[in-house]
MARMAR-40790 format. One record per residue (C-alpha): residue number from 1; chain; residue in one letter; x, y, z. Coordinates in nm, 3 decimals, padded with zeros to 5 digits. Layout:
! MARMAR-40790
  num  chaine  residu        x        y        z
  NUM       A       a        X        Y        Z
...
END
This chain:
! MARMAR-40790
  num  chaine  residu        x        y        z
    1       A       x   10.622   10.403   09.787
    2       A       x   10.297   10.686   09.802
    3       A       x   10.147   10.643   10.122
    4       A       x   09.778   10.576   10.189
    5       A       x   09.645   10.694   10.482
    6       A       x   09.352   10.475   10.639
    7       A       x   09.177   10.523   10.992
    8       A       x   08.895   10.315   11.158
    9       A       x   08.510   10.383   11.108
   10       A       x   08.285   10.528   11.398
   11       A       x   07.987   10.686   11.273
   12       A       x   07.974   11.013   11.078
   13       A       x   08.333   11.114   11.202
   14       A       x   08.515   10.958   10.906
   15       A       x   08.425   11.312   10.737
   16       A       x   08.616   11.567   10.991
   17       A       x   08.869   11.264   11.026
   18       A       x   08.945   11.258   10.624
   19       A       x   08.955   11.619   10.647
   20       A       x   09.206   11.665   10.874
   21       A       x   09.438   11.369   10.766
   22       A       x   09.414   11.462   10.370
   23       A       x   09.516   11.794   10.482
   24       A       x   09.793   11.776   10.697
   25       A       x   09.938   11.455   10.532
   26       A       x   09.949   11.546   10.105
   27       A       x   09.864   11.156   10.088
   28       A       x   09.600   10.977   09.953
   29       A       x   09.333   10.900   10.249
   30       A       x   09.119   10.563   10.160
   31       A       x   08.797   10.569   10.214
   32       A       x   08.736   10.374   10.485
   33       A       x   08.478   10.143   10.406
   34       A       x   08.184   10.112   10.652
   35       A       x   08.152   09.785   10.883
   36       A       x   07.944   09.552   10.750
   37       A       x   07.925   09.155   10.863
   38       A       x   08.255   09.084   10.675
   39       A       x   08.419   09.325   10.854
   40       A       x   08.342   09.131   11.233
   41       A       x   08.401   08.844   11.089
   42       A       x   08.717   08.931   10.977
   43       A       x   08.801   09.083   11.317
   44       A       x   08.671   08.782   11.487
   45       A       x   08.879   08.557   11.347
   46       A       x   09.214   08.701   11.429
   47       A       x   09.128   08.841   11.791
   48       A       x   09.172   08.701   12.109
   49       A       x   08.804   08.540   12.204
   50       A       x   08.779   08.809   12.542
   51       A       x   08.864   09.129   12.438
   52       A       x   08.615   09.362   12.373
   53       A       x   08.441   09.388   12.066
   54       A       x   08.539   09.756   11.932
   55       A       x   08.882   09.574   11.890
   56       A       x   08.789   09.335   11.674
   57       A       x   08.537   09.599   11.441
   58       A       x   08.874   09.807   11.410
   59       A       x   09.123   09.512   11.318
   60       A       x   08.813   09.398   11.064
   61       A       x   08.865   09.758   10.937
   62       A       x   09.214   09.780   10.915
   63       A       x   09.232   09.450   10.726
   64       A       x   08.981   09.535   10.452
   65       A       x   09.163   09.868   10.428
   66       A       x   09.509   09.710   10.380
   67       A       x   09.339   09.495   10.123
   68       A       x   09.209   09.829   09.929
   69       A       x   09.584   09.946   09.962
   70       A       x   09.648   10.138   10.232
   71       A       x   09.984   10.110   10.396
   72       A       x   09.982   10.367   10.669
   73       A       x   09.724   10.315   10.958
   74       A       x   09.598   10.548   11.208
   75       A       x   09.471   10.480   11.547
   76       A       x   09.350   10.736   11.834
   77       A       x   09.311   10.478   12.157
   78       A       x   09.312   10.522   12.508
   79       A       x   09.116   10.533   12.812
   80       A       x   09.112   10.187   12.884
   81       A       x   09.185   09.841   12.672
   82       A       x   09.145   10.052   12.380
   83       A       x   09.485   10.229   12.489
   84       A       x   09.649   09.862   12.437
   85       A       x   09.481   09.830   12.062
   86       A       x   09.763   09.928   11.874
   87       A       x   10.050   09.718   12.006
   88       A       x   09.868   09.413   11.964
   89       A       x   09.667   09.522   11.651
   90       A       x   10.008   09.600   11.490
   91       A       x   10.157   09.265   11.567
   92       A       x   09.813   09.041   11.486
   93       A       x   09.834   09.220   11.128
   94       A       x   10.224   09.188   11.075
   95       A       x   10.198   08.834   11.130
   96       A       x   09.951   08.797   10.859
   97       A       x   10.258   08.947   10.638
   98       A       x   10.075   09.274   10.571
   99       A       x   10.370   09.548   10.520
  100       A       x   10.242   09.909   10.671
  101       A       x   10.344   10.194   10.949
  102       A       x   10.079   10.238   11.202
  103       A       x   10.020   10.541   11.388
  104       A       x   09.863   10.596   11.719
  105       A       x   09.780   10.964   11.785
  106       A       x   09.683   10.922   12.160
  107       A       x   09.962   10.859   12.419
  108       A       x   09.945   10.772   12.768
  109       A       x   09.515   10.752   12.751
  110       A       x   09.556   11.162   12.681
  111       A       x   09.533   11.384   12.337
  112       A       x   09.795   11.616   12.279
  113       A       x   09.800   11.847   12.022
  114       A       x   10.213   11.852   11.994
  115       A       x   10.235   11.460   12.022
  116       A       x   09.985   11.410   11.734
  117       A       x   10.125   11.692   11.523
  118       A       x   10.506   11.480   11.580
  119       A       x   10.325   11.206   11.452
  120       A       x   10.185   11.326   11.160
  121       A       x   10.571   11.516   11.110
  122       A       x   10.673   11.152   11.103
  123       A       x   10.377   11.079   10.787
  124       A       x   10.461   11.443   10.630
  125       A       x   10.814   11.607   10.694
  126       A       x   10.697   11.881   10.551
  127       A       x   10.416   11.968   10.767
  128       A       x   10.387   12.312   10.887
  129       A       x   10.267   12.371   11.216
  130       A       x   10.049   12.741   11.170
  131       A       x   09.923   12.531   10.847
  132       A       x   09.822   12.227   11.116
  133       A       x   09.662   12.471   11.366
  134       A       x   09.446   12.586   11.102
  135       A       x   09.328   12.296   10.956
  136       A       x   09.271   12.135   11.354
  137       A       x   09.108   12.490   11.402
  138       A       x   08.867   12.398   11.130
  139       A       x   08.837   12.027   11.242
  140       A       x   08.754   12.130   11.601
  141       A       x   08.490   12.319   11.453
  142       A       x   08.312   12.087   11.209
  143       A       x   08.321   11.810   11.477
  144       A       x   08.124   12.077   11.744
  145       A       x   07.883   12.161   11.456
  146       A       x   07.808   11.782   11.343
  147       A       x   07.733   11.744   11.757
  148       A       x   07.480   11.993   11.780
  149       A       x   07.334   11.863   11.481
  150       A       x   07.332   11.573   11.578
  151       A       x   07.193   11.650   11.953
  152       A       x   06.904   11.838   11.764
  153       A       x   06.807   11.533   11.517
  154       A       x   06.791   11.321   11.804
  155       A       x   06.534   11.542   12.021
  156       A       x   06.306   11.567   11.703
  157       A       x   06.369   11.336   11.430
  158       A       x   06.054   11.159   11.529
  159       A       x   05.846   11.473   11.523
  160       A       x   05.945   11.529   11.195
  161       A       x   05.628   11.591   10.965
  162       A       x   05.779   11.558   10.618
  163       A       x   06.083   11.333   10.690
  164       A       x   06.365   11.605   10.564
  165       A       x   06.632   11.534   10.828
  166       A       x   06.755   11.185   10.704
  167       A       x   06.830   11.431   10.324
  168       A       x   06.947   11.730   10.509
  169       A       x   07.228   11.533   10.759
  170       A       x   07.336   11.348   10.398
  171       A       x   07.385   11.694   10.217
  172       A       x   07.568   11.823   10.519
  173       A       x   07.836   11.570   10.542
  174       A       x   07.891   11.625   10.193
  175       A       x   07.936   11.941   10.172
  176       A       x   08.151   11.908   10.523
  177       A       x   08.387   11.674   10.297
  178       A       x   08.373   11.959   09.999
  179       A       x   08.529   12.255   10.270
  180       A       x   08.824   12.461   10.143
  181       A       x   08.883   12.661   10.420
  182       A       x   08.736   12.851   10.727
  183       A       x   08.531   13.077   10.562
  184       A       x   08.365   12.793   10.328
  185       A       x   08.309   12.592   10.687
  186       A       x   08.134   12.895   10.805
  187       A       x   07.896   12.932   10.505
  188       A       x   07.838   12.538   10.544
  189       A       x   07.752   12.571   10.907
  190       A       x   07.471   12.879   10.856
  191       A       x   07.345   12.707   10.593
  192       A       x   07.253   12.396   10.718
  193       A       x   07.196   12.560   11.099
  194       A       x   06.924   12.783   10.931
  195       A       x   06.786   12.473   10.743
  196       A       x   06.716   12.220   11.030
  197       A       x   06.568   12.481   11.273
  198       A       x   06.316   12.533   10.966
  199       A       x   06.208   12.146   10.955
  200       A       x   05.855   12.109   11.059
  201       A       x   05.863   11.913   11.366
  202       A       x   05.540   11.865   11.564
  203       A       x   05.654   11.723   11.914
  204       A       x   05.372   11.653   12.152
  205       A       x   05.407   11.798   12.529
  206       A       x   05.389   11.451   12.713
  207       A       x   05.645   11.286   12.441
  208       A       x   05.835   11.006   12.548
  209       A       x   06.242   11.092   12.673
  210       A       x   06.523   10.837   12.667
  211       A       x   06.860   10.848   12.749
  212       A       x   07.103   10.578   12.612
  213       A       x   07.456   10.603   12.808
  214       A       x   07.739   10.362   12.781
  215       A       x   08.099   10.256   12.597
  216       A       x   08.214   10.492   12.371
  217       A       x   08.228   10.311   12.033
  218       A       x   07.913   10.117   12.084
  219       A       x   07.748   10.448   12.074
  220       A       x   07.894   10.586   11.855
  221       A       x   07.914   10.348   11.607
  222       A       x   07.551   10.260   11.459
  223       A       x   07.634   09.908   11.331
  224       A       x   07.819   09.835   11.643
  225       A       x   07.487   09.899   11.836
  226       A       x   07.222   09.742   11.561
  227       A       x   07.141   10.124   11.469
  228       A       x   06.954   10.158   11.848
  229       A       x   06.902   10.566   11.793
  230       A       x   06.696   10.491   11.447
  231       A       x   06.506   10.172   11.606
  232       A       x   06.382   10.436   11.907
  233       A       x   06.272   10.747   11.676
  234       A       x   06.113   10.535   11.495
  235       A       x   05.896   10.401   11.789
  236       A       x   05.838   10.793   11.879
  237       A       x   06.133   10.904   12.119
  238       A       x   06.339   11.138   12.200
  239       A       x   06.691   11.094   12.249
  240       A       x   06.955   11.221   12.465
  241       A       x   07.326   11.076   12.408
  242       A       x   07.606   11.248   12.594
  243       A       x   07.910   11.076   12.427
  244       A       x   08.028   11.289   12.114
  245       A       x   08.382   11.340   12.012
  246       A       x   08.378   11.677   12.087
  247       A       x   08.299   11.563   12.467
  248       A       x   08.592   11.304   12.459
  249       A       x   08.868   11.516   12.260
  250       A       x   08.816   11.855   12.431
  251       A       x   08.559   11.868   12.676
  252       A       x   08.613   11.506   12.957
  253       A       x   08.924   11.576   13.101
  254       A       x   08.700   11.906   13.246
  255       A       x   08.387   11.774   13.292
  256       A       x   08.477   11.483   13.472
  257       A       x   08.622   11.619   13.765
  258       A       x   08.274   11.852   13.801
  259       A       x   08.102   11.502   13.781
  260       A       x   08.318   11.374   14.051
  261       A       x   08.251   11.660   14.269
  262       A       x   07.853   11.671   14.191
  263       A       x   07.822   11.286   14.264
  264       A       x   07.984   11.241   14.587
  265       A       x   07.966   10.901   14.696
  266       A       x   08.194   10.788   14.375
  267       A       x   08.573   10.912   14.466
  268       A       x   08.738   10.778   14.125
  269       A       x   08.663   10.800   13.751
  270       A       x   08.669   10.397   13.783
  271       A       x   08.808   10.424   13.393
  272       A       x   08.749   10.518   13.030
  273       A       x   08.390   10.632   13.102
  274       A       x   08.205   10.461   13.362
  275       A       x   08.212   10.768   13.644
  276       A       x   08.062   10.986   13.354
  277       A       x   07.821   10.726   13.282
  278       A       x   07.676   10.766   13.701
  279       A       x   07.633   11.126   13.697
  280       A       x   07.462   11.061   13.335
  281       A       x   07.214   10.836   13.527
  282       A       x   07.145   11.113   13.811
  283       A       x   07.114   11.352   13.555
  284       A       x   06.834   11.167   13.382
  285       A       x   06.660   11.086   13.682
  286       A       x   06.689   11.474   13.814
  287       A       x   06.560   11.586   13.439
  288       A       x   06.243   11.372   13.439
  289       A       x   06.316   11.089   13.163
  290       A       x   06.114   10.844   13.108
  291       A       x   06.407   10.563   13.059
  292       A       x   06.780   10.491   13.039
  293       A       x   06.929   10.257   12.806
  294       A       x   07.335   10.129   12.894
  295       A       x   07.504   09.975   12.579
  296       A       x   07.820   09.850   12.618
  297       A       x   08.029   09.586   12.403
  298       A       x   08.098   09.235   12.600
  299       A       x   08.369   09.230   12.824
  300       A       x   08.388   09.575   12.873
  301       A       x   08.555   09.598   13.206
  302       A       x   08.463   09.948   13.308
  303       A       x   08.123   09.969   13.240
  304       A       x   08.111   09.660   13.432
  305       A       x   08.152   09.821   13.735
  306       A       x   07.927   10.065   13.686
  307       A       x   07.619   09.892   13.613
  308       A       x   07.557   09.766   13.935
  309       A       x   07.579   10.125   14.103
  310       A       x   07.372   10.261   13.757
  311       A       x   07.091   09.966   13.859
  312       A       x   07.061   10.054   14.221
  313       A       x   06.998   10.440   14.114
  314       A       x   06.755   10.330   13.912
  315       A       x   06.614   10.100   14.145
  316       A       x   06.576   10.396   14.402
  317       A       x   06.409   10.650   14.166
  318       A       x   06.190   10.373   14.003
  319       A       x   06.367   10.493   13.673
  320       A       x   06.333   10.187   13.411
  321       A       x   06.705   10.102   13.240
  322       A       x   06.751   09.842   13.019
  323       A       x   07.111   09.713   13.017
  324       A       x   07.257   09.558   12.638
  325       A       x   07.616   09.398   12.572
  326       A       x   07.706   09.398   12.229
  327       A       x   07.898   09.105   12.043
  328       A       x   08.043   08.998   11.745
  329       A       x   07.693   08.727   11.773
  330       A       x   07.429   08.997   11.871
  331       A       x   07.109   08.907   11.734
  332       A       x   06.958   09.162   11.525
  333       A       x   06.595   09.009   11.563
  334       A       x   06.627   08.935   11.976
  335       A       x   06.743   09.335   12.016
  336       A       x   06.503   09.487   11.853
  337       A       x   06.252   09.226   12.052
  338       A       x   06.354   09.382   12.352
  339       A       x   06.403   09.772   12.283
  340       A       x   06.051   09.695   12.100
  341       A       x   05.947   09.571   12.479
  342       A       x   06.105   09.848   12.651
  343       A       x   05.955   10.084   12.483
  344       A       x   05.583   09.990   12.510
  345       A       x   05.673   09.915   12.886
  346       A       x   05.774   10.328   12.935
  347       A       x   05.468   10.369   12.683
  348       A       x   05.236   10.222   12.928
  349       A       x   05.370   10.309   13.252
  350       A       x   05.335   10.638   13.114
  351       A       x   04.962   10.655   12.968
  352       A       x   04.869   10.534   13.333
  353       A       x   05.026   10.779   13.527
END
């Protein structure tokens, strides 16, 4: 039987994800169809009530993909919980008699290069491994460009006079999906570098800065957080988000321990992110922003323990943060009521200072 390659949805990163897999595999990679309502309550239904919610958007996922026909699934977990997904996802979905091979590229909470090229050995014998290094190579790179674009929408989508960046992401990740080969990445990347530093942006010099911190997927993943980045540009903000996959694949294991060092008082990482989501707090408050959103699914142990020390920071600097837990019942119409309130509380507080 052809295999059919299928992987969860978090944002834009399906593109650099099919990339990589259709490559290195010489299988079919499914489309992986983007969450929608149907796909939580599929995930609901089959989940343990208490874990946390990116488990049940992924099982939703995997379900409607074995449905479209895939038979090989691929899962990159670890950190926390989400290290644990694919033991119990596997046996959840092979008790609902669905036949398939499932593949989890992170091991021991860590990314390895050599363990996820055995694993994809184990998908394609034939794999070559100066072939794989090149097509990573290439990966690597499209998922640091697709940051940095992203980074610079965020800043000044809501300056933007004539409404091009919404077209110009679109066109990218298409033509992303279209690569060949280095050099074709390379014309992609001047191309579309040259065309968003020549959208018309007209940012004013007192404009309104908020950082939104928190778990991983729920960032990440605009339907898993009720599309929070597009609700805020559209009130007038600017956005900084720290959590990319280039930050978690190649840059945290790094980082963190200079966050350890520059906080202090905090002597662990605490898990998955919630150290990294401290010193993103005292950064904020050292860089002058006007607010700090933390978005985390429910039950999300980690962050947990970091929102009380995130509060108290906030607390002391008189920095407004507005903490949100994300479930499979998360009203669309109460969040936007209270980023909507947020907002025109920073607006305020601002116009009277």
């Amino acid at each position: 039987m052809d295999k059919v390659i299928a992987f969860p949805m978090m944002g834009n990163y399906y593109v650099p994800a099919k990339y990589l897999f259709s490559r290195l595999s010489n299988c079919k990679v499914l489309d992986t169809p983007k969450i929608t309502s149907k796909t939580i309550e599929l995930g609901s239904k089959y989940s343990p009530d208490f874990l946390c919610t990116p488990f049940k958007y992924t099982l939703g996922t995997f379900i409607e993909c074995l449905e479209d026909g895939a038979n090989t699934l691929i899962q990159m977990g670890g950190g926390c919980r989400y290290g644990y997904y694919f033991e119990l996802q596997e046996k959840i979905l092979k008790d609902l008699g669905y036949n398939f091979k499932y593949y989890n590229l992170v091991s021991k909470g860590h990314t390895d290069i050599y363990e996820i090229y055995k694993k994809l050995k184990e998908i394609n014998p034939k794999i070559n491994i100066f072939k794989s290094l090149y097509y990573f190579l290439i990966t690597y790179k499209m998922v640091k460009f697709m940051d940095y674009i992203d980074d610079y929408v965020r800043k000044n989508k809501a300056y933007d006079i004539s409404n091009k960046f919404d077209k110009m992401v679109s066109d990218m990740l298409k033509s992303l999906s279209e690569t060949k080969g280095i050099i074709s990445f390379i014309k992609t990347k001047n191309k579309y570098k040259k065309l968003i530093k020549n959208i018309e942006i007209n940012k004013p010099n007192n404009n309104i800065k908020i950082g939104i911190i928190g778990e991983l997927f729920t960032l990440m993943e605009p339907y898993a957080n009720n599309n929070i980045e597009d609700m805020l540009i559209k009130y007038g903000a600017e956005i900084k988000r720290f959590t990319t996959v280039t930050y978690l694949l190649f840059e945290k294991k790094r980082k963190s321990k200079k966050y350890l060092k520059k906080l202090g008082n905090i002597k662990y990482k605490m898990g998955a992110d919630a150290m990294d989501n401290i010193y993103y707090t005292k950064y904020l408050i050292d860089n002058n922003y006007d607010g700090i959103i933390h978005i985390k699914s429910s039950f999300c142990t980690p962050e947990i323990g970091s929102m009380g020390i995130i509060n108290k920071m906030c607390e002391d600097n008189n920095m407004p943060v507005l903490f949100l837990s994300m479930d499979s019942n998360t009203s669309n119409v109460g969040f936007e009521t209270r980023i909507e309130a947020f907002y025109d509380m920073i607006e305020m507080r601002k116009r009277n200072e």
